[in-house]
C-alpha positions in Angstrom: 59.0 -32.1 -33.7 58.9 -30.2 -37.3 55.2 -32.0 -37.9 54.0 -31.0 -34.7 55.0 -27.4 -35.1 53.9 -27.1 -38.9 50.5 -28.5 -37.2 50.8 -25.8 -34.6 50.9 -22.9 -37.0 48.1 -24.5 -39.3 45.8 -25.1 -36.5 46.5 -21.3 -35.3 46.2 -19.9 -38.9 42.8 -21.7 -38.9 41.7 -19.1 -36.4 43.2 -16.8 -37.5 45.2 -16.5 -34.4 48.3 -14.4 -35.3 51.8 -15.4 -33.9 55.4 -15.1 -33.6 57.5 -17.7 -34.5 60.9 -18.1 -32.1 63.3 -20.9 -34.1 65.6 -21.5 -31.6 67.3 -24.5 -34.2 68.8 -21.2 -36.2 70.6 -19.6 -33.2 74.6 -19.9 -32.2 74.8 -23.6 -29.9 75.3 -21.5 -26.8 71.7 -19.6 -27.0 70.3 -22.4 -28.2 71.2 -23.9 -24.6 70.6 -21.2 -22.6 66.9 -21.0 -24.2 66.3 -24.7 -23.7 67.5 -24.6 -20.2 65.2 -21.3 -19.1 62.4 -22.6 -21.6 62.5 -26.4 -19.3 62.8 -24.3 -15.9 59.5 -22.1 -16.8 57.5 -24.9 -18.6 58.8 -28.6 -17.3 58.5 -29.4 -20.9 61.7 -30.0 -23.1 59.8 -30.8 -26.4 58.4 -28.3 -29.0 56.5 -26.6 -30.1 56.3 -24.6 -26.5 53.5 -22.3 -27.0 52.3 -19.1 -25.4 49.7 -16.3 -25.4 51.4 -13.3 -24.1 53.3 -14.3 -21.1 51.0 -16.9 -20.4 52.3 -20.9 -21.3 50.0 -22.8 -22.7 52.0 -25.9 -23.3 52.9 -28.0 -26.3 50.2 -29.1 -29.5 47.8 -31.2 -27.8 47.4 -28.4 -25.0 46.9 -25.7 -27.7 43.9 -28.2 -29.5 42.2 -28.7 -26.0 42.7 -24.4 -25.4 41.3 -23.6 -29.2 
């Protein structure tokens, strides 16, 4: 999970896309349940990185490489 999100912020630094970075792993348990619960609901995926532009999901790493 780390690898694919340090590759996730390299690949967007690359073009120079700029980003906000969420780390859920920092937050109290509770949120960190709550986030993962709404986060599966929206997306079907339960692995990170989860990756958006705007509003709009784009899915995890290999979806970002085939949107870039």
């Amino acid at each position: 999970m780390i690898k694919k999100t340090v590759e996730a912020k390299n690949l967007l630094s690359h073009y120079q896309i700029s980003y906000d970075e969420i780390q859920i792993d920092k937050m109290p348990q509770k949120m960190r349940g709550l986030i993962r619960g709404a986060l599966a609901m929206d997306t079907g995926y339960m692995s990170y990185p989860n990756i958006y532009f705007g509003k709009e999901h784009i899915g995890g790493l290999d979806d970002l490489k085939s949107h870039l």
